[in-house]
C-alpha positions in Angstrom: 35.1 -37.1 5.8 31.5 -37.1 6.0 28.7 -35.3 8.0 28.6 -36.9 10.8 26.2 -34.0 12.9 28.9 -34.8 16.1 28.8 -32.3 18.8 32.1 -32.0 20.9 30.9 -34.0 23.9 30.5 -36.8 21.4 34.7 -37.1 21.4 34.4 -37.3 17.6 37.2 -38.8 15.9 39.2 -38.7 12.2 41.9 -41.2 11.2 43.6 -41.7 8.0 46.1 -44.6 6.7 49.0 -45.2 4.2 51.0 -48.0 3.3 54.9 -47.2 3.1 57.3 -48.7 1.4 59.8 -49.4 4.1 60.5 -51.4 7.2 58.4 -50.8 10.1 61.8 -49.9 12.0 62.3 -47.2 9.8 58.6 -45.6 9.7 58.6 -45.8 13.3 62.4 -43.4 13.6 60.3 -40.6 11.5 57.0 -41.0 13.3 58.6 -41.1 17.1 60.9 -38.0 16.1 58.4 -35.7 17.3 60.7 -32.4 16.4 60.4 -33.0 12.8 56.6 -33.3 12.7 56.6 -29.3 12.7 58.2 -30.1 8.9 55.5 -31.8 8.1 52.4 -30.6 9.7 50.0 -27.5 7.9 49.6 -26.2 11.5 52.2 -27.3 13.9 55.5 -24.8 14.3 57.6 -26.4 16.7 58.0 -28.9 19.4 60.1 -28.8 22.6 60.4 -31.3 24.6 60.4 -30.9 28.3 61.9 -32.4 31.7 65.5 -32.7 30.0 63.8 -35.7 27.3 65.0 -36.2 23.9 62.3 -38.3 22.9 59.5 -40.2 23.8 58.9 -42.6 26.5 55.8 -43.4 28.5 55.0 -40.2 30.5 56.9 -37.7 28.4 56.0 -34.1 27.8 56.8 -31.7 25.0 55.1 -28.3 24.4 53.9 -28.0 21.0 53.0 -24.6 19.4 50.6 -24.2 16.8 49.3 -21.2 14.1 46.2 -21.5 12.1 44.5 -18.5 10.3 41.4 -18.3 12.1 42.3 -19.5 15.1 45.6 -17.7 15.9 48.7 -19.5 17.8 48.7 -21.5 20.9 51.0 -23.6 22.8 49.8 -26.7 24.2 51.5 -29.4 26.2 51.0 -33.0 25.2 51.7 -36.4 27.4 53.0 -39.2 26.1 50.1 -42.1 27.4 50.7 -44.9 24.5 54.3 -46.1 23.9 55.4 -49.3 22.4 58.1 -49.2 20.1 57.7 -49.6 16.6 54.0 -49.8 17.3 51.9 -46.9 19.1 52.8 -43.5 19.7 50.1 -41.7 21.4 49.8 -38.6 23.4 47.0 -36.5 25.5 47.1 -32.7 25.0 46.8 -30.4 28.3 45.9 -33.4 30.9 46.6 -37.0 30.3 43.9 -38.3 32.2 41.2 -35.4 30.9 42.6 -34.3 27.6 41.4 -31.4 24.9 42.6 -34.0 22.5 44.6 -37.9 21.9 46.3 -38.3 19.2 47.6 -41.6 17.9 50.5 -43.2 15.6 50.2 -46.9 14.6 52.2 -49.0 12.5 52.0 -52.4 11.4 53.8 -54.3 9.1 51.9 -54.8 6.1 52.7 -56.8 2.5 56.6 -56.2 2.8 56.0 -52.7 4.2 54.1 -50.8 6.5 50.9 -49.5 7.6 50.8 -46.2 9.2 47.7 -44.7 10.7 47.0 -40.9 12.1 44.3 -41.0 14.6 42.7 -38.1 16.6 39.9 -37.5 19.1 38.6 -34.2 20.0 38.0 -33.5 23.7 36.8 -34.6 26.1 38.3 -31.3 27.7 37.3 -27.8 26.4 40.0 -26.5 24.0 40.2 -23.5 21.8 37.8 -24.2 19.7 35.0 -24.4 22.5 35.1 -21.0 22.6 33.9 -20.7 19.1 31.4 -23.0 20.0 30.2 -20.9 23.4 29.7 -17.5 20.9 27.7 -19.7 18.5 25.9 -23.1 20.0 23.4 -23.1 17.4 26.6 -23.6 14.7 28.3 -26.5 16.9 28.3 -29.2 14.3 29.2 -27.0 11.8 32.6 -25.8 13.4 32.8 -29.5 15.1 32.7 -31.0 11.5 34.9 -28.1 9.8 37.9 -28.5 12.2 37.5 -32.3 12.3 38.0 -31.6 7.8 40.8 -29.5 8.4 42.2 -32.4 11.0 41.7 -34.8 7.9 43.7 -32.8 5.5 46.4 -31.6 7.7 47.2 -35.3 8.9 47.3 -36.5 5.7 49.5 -33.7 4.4 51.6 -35.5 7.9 51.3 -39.2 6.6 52.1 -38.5 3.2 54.9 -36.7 4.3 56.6 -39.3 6.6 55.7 -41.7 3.4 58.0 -39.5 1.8 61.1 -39.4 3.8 60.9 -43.6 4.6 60.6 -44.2 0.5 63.4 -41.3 0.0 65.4 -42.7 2.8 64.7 -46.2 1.6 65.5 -45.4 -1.7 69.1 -43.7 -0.9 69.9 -46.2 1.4 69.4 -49.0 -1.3 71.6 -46.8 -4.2 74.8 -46.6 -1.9 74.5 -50.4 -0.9 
């Protein structure tokens, strides 16, 4: 990631891609299991979802619960606002219509596999890391562009590892045939 100089109220945005050996169908079981992301995330601990859901549909919540070193742990709840199987998986965190943050899954079939891409915004909504802002506005692109790094890593760290279990599970599959 570069400098980019965003401030929060610019909704600054990171995304990262991977091709993956395996069917779309099967990227898209891993990426819309949202309860084993916590497996594969730096950051993210667990996930529950709520309203008596098992997984994701248009409208769904889960509570997701989060640790990082310098910022401590949270709990957040996240709305599901993007669903099309096999395709999108998106959700708003805190308020679906004014959210702290989106985050996106998309997969598309690419050259006999498939392309997966991790997208995020930051804001519109004040989130933890306004706070650090409000004790030091002369440092805002500097922690803006920091967190939006550590974004970058962590969801690659994510990517790679779904890449992982399709191959492995692709792999396996294709041994007991």
């Amino acid at each position: 990631m570069e400098w980019t100089g965003a401030r929060y109220a610019d909704k600054p945005t990171v995304e990262v891609h991977t091709w993956i050996a395996a069917p779309q169908a099967q990227v898209w079981t891993l990426v819309s299991d949202i309860e084993l992301m916590p497996r594969l995330s730096p950051e993210l601990d667990s996930v529950e979802w709520l309203d008596g859901r098992s997984g994701p549909a248009l409208g769904a919540r889960f509570v997701g619960r989060s640790k990082h070193e310098a910022l401590g742990e949270w709990a957040t709840t996240s709305h599901i606002v993007e669903y099309e199987p096999l395709r999108v998986l998106a959700w708003a965190v805190e308020d679906a219509q004014h959210p702290t943050a989106v985050w996106r899954f998309t997969l598309e079939t690419q050259r006999g596999g498939t392309l997966l891409r991790e997208w995020m915004q930051m804001g519109p909504a004040r989130s933890g890391l306004s706070f650090a802002i409000d004790r030091m506005p002369e440092k805002e692109q500097k922690i803006v562009f920091v967190r939006m790094r550590e974004f970058e890593s962590n969801m690659i760290v994510t990517i790679e590892g779904i890449k992982r279990l399709a191959e492995s599970t692709r792999t396996s599959g294709e041994a007991s045939r």
